[in-house]
N, C-alpha and C positions, 0 to 999 in steps of 0.2 A: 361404300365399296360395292355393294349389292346394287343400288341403282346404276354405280357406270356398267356393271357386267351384265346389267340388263338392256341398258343401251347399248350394248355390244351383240346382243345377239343372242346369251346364253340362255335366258329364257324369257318368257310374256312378262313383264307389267304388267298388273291388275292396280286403279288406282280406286280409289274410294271417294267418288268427288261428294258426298252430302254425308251428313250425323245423319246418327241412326234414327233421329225420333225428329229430322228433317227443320230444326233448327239453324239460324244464322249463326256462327263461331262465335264467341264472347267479346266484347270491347275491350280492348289492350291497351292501357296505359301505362305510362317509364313516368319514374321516380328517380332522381339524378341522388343518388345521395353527396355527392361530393356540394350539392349546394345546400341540401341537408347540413349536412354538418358543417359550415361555414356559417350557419346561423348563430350556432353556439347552441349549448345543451340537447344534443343531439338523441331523440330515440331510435330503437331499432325500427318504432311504426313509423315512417313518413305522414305529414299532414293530409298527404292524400289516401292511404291508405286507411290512418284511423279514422278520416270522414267518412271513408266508406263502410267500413265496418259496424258504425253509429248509427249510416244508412241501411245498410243489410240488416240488423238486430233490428232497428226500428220497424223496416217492411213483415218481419215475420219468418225471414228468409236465412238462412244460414254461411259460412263461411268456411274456407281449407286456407291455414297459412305454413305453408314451406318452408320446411328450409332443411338441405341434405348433408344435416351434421348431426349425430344425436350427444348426449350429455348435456353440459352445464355449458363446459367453456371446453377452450381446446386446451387449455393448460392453467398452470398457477405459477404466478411469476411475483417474485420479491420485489416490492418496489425501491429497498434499500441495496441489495447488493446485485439482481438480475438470475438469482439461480430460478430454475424451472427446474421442477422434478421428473427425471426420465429414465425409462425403461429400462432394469440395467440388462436386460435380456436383447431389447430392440431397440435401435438407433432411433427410436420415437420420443414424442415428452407425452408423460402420463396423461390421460385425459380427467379434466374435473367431474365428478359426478356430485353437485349439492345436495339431491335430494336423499343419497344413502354416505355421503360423506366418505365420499373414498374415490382415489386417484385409479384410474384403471388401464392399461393395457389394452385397447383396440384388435392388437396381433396374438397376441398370447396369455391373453386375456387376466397379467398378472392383477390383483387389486390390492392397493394397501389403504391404512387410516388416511384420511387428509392432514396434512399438519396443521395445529394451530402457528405456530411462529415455524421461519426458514429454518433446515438444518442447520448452513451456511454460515450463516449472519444471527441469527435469533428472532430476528425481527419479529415485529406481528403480520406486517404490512403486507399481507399474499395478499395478492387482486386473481381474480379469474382473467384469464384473457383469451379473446375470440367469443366464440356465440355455438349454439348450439338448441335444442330441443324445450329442454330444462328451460334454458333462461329466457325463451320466446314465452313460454307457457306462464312464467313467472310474469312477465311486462303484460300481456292480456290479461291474466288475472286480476293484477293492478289497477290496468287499465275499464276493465270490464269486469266488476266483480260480481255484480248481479247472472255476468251470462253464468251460461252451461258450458265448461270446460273441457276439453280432453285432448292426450297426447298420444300419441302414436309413433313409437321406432320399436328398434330391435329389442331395448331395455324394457319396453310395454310388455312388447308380444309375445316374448319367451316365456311368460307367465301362459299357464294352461289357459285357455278358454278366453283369454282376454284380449285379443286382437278380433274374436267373432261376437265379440258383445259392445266392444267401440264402435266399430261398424255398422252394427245391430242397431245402435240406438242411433246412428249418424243418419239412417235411413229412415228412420221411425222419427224423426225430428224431434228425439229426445236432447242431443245436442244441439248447442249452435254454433260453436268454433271448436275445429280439429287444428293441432299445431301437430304435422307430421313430418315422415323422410319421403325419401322416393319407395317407400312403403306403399303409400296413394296417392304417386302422381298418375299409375296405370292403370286399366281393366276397371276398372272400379267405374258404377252410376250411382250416385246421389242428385237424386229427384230436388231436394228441397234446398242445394247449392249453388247462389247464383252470384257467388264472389270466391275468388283466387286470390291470395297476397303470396308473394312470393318475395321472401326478405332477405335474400343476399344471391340477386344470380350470379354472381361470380364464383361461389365458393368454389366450383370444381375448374374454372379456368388456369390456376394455379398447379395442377397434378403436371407434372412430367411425362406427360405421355401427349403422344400425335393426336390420338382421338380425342384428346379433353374437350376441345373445340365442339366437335361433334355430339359428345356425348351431355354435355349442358345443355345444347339445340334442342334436341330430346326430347331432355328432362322438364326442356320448360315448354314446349309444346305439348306434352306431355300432362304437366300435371294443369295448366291452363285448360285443357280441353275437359278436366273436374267441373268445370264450372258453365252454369246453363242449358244445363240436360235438357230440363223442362222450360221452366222460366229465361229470358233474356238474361244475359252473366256479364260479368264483368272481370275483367285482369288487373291487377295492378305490379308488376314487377318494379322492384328496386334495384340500383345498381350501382355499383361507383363505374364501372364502364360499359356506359347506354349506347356506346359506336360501336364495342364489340360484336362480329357478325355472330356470333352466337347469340345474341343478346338485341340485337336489334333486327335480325332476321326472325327471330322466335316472339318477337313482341308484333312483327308487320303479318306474323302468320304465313311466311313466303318461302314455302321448303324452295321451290325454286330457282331463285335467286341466291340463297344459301349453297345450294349443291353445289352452282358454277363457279358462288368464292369458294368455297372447299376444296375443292377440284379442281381449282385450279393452284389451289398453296399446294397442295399435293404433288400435283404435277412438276410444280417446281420445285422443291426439294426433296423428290423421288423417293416417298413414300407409297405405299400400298393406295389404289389399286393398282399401280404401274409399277410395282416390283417387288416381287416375295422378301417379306421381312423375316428374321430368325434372331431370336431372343437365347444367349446360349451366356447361361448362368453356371459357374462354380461355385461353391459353396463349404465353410470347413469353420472347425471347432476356433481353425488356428490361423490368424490372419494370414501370415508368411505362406503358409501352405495355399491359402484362398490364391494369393496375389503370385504363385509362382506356375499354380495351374491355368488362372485367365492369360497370363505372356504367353503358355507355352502354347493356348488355344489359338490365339490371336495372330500367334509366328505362323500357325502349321496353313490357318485360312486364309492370312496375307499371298500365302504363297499359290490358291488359286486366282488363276488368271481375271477371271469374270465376275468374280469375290470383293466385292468393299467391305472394309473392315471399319468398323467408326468404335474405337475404345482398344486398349480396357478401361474401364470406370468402374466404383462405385455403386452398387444399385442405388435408386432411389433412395432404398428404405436399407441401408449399408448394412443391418447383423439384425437377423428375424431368428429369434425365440432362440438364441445361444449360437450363430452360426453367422458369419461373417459371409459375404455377398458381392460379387464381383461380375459384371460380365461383359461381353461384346455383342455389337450388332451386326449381322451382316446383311447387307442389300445383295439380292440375287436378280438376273433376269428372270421375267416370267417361265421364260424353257428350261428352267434350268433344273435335274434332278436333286430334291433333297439327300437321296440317296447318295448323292457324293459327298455328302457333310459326315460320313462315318469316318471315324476317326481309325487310321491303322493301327496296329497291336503294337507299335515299337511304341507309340505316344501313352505313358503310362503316369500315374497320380498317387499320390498318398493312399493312405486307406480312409485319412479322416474327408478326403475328397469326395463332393457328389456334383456331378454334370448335368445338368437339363440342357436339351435343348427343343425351344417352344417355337415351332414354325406356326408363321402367322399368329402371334401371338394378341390375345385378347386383352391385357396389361402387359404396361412393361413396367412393374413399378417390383 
């Protein structure tokens, strides 16, 4: 969005065409995992990536291996009856955390024991399922138990002092592999890093939201450009979908050709930057109450002329930390005053009711 409005006029471009310390970009290689795992016995590391990692340790050199999900797994699932344990505060399912053994809340941060057997069923049979932090850190270990290990997300760093002594030592080539989030895919130089694995670029393709697209793009150009400060680097992303332009624009290095598929899905389905988006959430202890304030929002903005209404729906994330979650979207022309979005005094709500409305909003999750 910044870019079209600079193409438009609103202000200079300044582009940055060379690294700071006047380096070639890193070499980018795709890892298909769907052929990965058609092999059978599939790892998180692709055979290309743990060759390279073998390579990097063996030159002397260091590695960052990605991935923007922290915990263990994304949940714990019965393999005899299918229950997951979920939030009874937030329409989420609990997040597994192995290493402190306890199921935790992402939104409201509730935490309980992990079970040994299902509520449900009784079984033993709970598997983790999905990926995360934890369990990258666990398969390198495994896999490489000689290296120098470390992890890095928000679980790390809340800890006083301990996000500026990982880093510390990442710089001092006390380490050799960091398994992180988008913690250090930015800002950050490490001198003695001249590999990048990045082991699941799709995770954020999945979010419900316009930008997911965009903001993957980013992230992996992003955390790629970690790699070959100093020394020649190397990329290796993984994927199950390597044609996604997020995902194979970010692997060819080509914001440009990226912007104008962007921009142009955009274009066509009249999202932002060609028309002010408004994100107008209700919110309430008491569903009925949630679902009879999103109608009466939705009736009053139908009834502007210039106004699309797309919903009411469900949020994404349907009842956050005890409150149930409803909203609509509306498309505006770019002329158009926010100011006529105030709602008149006859238009009135419970008391357990609360209204956002987020113009231009930055999630809409």
């Amino acid at each position: 969005e910044t870019y079209y409005r600079a193409e438009q006029g609103e202000f200079k471009l300044l582009t940055l065409k060379r690294r700071a310390v006047a380096l070639r970009l890193p070499e980018v290689t795709m890892t298909d995992l769907r052929e990965v795992f058609k092999e059978g016995r599939p790892s998180i590391l692709g055979p290309q990536l743990r060759a390279e990692l073998h390579r990097t340790l063996a030159d002397g050199h260091q590695a960052i291996l990605f991935i923007n999900r922290r915990a263990y797994a994304h949940s714990l699932v019965c393999r005899d009856c299918g229950h997951s344990p979920r939030c009874p505060n937030c329409s989420v399912a609990l997040t597994f955390h192995r290493l402190a053994r306890r199921l935790r809340c992402h939104h409201c941060n509730l935490a309980i024991p992990a079970p040994d057997a299902c509520p449900v069923c009784e079984s033993t049979r709970l598997r983790p399922l999905g990926l995360g932090t934890e369990k990258v850190e666990e398969v390198v270990r495994a896999e490489f138990p000689d290296a120098k290990v470390a992890r890095l997300d928000r679980d790390v760093a809340r800890r006083k002092g301990v996000l500026e002594e990982v880093l510390n030592k990442l710089r001092e080539g006390e380490l050799q592999i960091l398994v992180g989030t988008q913690m250090i895919a930015k800002g950050l130089d490490f001198p003695g890093v001249t590999l990048v694995g990045v082991i699941a670029a799709d995770t954020g393709l999945g979010v419900p939201d316009f930008r997911s697209t965009e903001r993957t793009f980013q992230l992996l150009t992003q955390v790629s450009g970690r790699a070959g400060r100093r020394e020649p680097g190397k990329v290796v992303i993984q994927s199950f979908q390597p044609e996604h332009p997020a995902v194979s624009f970010a692997a060819a290095q080509d914001f440009d050709d990226f912007y104008r598929s962007e921009i142009a899905e955009r274009k066509e389905a009249l999202y932002p930057p060609f028309i002010k988006l408004v994100n107008v959430v209700a919110t309430s202890e008491i569903r009925a109450d949630c679902e009879v304030a999103i109608g009466r929002l939705a009736r009053h903005y139908s009834g502007i002329e210039t106004v699309a209404v797309i919903g009411p729906a469900e949020c994404p994330i349907g009842r956050l930390k005890g409150r149930y979650r409803r909203h609509i979207l509306l498309k505006l022309p770019l002329d158009f005053s926010v100011r006529d979005l105030r709602l008149p005094a006859e238009i009135a709500f419970d008391r357990s009711v609360q209204i956002t409305i987020d113009i231009n909003p930055g999630s809409l999750l």
